[in-house]
C-alpha positions in Angstrom: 28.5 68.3 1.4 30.8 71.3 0.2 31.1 71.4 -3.2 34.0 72.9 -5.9 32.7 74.2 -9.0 34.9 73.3 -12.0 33.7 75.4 -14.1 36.3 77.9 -15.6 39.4 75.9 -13.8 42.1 74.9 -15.5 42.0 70.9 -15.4 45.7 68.9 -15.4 44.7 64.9 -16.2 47.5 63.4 -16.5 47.1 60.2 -18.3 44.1 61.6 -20.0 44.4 59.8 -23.1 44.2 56.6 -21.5 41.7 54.2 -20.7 40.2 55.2 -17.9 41.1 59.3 -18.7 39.8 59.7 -21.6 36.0 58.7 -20.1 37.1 61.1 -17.0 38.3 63.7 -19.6 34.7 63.5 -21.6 32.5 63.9 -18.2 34.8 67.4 -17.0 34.1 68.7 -20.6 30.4 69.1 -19.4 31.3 71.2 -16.5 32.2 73.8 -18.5 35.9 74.4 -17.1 38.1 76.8 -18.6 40.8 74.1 -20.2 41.3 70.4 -20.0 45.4 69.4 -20.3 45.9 65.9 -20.9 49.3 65.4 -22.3 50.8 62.4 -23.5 53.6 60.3 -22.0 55.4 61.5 -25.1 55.4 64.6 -24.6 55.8 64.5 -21.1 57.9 61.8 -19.1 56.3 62.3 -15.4 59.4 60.5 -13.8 61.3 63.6 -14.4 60.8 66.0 -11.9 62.0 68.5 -14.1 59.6 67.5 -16.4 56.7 67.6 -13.9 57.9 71.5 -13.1 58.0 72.5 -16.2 54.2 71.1 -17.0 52.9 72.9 -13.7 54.9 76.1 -14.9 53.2 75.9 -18.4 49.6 74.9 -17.3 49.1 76.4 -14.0 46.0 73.8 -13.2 44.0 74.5 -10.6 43.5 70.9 -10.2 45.3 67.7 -11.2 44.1 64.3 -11.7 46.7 62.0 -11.4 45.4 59.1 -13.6 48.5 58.2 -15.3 50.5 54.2 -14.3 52.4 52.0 -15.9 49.7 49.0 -15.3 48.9 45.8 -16.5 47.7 42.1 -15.8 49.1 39.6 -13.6 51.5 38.2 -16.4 52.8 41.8 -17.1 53.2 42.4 -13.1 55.6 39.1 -12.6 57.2 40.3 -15.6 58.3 43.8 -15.1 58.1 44.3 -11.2 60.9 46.6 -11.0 59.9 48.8 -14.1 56.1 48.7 -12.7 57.7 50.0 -9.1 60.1 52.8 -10.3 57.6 54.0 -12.9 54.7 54.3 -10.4 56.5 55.4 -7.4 58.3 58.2 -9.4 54.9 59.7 -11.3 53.5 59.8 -8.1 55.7 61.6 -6.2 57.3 64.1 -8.5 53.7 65.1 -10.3 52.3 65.4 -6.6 55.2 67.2 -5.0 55.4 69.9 -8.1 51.7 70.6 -8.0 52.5 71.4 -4.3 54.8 73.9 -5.4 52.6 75.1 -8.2 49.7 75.9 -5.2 47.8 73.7 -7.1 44.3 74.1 -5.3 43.2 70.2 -5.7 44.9 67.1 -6.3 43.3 63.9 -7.2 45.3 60.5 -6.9 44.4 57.9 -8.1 45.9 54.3 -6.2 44.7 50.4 -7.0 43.0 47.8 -5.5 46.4 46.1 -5.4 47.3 48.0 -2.7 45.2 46.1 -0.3 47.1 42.9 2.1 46.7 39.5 0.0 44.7 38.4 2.6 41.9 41.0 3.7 38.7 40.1 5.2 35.2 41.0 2.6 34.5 43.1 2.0 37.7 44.9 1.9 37.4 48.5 4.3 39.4 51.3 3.4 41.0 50.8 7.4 42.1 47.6 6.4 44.9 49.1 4.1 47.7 48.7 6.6 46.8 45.3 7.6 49.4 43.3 5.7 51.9 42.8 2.4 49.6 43.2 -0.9 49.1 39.7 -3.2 53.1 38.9 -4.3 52.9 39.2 -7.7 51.0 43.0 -7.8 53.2 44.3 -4.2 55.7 46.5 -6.2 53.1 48.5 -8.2 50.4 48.1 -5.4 52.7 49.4 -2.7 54.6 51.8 -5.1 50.5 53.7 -5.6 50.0 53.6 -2.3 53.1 55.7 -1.5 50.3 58.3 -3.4 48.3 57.9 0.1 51.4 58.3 2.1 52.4 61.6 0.3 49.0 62.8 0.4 48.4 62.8 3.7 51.4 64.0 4.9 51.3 67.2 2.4 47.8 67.6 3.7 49.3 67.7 7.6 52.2 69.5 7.0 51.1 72.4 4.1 47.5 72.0 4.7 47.4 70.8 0.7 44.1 69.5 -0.4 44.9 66.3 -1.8 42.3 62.9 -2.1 43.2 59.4 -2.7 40.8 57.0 -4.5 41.0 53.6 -4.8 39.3 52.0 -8.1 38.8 48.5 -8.0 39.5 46.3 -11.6 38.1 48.7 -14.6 36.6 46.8 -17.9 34.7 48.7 -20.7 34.9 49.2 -24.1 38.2 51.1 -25.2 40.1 49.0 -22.6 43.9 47.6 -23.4 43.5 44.2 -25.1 47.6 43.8 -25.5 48.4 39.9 -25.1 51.2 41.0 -22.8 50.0 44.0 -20.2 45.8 43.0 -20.2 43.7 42.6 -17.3 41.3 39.4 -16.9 38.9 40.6 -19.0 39.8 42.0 -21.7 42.6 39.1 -21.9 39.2 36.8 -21.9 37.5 38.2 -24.0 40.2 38.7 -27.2 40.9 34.5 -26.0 37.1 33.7 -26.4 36.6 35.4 -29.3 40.0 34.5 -31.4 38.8 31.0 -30.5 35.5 31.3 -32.3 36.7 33.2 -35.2 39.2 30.0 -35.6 36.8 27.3 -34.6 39.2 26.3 -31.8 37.7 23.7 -29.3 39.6 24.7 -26.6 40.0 27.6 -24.1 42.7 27.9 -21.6 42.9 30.5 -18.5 45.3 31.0 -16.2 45.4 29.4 -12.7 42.6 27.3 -10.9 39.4 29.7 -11.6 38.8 29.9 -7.7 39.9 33.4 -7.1 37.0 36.4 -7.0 36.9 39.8 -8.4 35.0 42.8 -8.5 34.5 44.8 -11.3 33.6 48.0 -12.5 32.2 49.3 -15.4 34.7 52.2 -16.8 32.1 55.1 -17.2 30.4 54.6 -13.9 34.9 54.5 -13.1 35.3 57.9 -14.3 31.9 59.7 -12.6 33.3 58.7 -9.7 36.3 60.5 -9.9 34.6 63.4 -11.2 31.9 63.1 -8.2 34.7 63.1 -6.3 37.0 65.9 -7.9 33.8 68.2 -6.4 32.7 66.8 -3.6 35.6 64.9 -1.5 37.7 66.8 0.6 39.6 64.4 3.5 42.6 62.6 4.1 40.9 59.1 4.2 40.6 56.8 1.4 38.2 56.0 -0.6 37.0 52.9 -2.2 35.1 53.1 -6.2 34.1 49.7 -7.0 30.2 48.0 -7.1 30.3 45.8 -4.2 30.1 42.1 -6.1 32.1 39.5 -6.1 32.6 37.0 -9.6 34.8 34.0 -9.4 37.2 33.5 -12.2 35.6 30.5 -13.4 31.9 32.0 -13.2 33.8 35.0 -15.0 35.8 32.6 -18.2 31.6 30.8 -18.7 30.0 34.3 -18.9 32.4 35.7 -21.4 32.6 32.4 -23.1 28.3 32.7 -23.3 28.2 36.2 -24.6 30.9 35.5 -27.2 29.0 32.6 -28.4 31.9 30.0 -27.7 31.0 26.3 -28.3 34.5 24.6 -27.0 35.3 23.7 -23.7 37.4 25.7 -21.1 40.0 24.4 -19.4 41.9 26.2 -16.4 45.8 25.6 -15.7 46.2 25.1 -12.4 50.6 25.8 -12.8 49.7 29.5 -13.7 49.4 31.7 -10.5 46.0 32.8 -9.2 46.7 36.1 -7.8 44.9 37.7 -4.8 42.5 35.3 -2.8 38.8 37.2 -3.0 38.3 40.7 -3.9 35.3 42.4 -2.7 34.9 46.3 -1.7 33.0 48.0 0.7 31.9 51.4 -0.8 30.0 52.5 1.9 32.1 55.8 2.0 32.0 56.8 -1.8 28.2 56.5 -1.6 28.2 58.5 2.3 30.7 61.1 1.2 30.4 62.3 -2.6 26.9 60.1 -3.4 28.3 57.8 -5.7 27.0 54.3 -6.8 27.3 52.4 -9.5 24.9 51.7 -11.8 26.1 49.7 -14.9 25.3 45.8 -14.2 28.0 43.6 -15.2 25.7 41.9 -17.5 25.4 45.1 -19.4 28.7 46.5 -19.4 30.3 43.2 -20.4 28.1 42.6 -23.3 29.2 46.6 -24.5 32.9 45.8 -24.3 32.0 42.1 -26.0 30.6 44.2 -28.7 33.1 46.9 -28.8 36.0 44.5 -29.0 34.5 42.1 -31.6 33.9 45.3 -33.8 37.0 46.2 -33.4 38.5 42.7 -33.5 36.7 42.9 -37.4 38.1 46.6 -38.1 41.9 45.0 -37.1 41.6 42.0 -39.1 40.3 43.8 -42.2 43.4 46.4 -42.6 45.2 43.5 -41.8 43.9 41.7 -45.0 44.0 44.6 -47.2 47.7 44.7 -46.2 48.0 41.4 -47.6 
C-alpha cells in the first residue's frame, strides 16, 4: 500500500480538542509533522463558510481531519434533531468545500455508524449504506454525516480531490463526555452505576428494553485508525473502524454494574425508546486496506474509563465540597 508521510505537513483537525481528537491529535505529534491546528469551536464556528475560508487562508494544511459534530446520545438526538442536522450538515460541507479551494492535498471525514439503514443485515458492510432510512431517532445527524460521503466522492470525480470517509462505530474511553443530557450509553452507564453506589441507591434504571446490541470501540485504538488511515487510505469507498463484537444492552448495564461494584438491582423501562435493532461491523476493509485492527478488549478498556470516571467523579465532588 502507498503511503503519505506526515512528517513536516501542516495538520488541520478540526474538532481536535475533543474526545476523540485530542487522542488523534496525541498519535500525529509522533510523526513529526511540521504543525498541528486544532482550533476551538470558539474560535472558529465551522458553519460559516466564511469562517471555514478564513481558517484554510491562515493555516494552509496540507491535510484536514474533519473530526468536529455536534453529537450526542439517543436522548440528545430526539431532543435537538434539527440543531444536530443543520450543525453537521453545514461543518461538513463548508470545511470540505474550502479545503477544496485551499488545494488541500488530503481530506479526512469522518461519518457515524448512524448513518447505516435501521435495519441492516450483521454484520453491517460498508455496500449496505444505501440500503434503507437510518434508526428514526439518530436519521437527521446520521444522514446529515453522510452527506460527508456524498461530497467526498463527488469532489474526488469531478476535481480529482483526495478525500476518504471513515465510519467509527460507538467510541468509549476515558476522557469521554459524561453530560446527563448529550452522553452515549456508556458513559451515561457508567456516571448512573457509580452515582448509585456513592448514594447507596438500590436501584438502577436504563432506558428501553436492554434487547438492542452494540459494538464498541475503545477510543485510542479509535484514533490509530484514523491516523493509519490519514497515510495509508486513498479511495472513494468507505470504510468501517469498529472491533467486530456485538454486546446487548442488558449484558452491557450488568458488566458496568460488576466493575463498578453495584449491589442494587437493575431495572430497564421498556416506554424509553431502544434505538437501532443490532449493531455489528464488518471491518474486513480497514484491516485489507490500511492494516488496522483493534486491539483493546472491552473488558480492558471499560475497566480504564470505570477508573478514569470514578477518579474523576472524586476530583468533581471534592471542589464541589470545598465550595461549600
Amino acid at each position: 500500500m502507498d503511503e503519505i508521510s506526515l512528517r513536516n505537513k501542516t495538520i488541520l483537525v478540526t474538532g481536535g480538542q475533543g474526545f476523540l481528537g485530542s487522542h488523534v491529535v496525541v498519535l500525529l505529534q509522533k510523526e513529526s509533522p511540521k504543525a498541528i491546528i486544532s482550533p476551538s469551536s470558539k474560535e472558529y464556528d465551522l458553519r460559516s463558510q466564511t469562517v471555514c475560508e478564513e481558517l484554510m487562508k491562515k493555516v494552509k494544511p496540507d491535510i484536514v481531519i474533519h473530526l468536529a459534530a455536534n453529537v450526542g446520545g439517543i436522548g440528545y438526538n430526539r431532543e435537538f434533531p434539527g440543531l444536530l442536522f443543520y450543525d453537521n450538515l453545514t461543518m461538513g460541507v463548508h470545511v470540505m468545500h474550502e479545503a477544496w479551494k485551499a488545494k488541500v492535498k488530503k481530506f479526512v471525514a469522518i461519518g457515524t455508524i448512524c448513518a447505516y439503514p435501521k435495519f441492516t443485515p450483521v454484520p453491517f458492510k460498508e455496500a449496505y449504506l444505501w440500503n434503507g432510512y437510518p434508526e428514526e431517532t439518530n436519521a437527521p445527524y446520521g444522514l446529515a454525516k453522510k452527506m460527508l460521503l456524498v461530497q467526498s466522492q463527488a469532489y474526488r470525480t469531478q476535481y480529482g480531490f483526495n478525500s476518504i470517509f471513515l465510519l467509527p462505530v460507538n467510541l468509549y474511553g476515558p476522557g469521554d463526555n459524561f453530560d446527563n443530557k448529550s452522553s452515549h450509553v456508556i458513559p451515561a452507564l457508567i456516571k448512573k452505576f457509580v452515582t448509585a453506589k456513592e448514594k447507596k441507591e438500590s436501584k438502577v434504571t436504563v432506558w428501553g428494553t436492554g434487547a438492542p446490541t452494540r459494538e464498541f470501540l475503545y477510543v485510542e485504538d479509535g484514533a490509530l485508525a484514523i491516523v493509519l488511515a490519514t497515510k495509508r487510505y486513498n479511495k472513494p469507498e468507505p470504510v468501517n473502524l469498529g472491533s467486530s463484537f456485538e454486546l446487548s444492552i442488558h449484558e452491557l448495564a450488568h458488566q458496568i454494574g460488576d466493575v463498578v461494584g453495584f449491589q442494587g438491582t437493575i431495572e430497564f423501562d421498556v416506554t424509553k425508546p431502544d434505538g437501532q435493532p443490532r449493531r455489528k461491523l464488518d471491518v474486513s476493509r480497514a484491516d485489507e486496506e490500511f492494516d488496522f485492527k483493534s486491539s483493546t478488549s472491552f473488558e480492558v478498556g471499560l475497566k480504564r474509563t470505570v477508573e478514569w470516571y470514578k477518579k474523576e467523579f472524586r476530583i468533581q465532588n471534592l471542589k464541589r465540597h470545598d465550595i461549600l
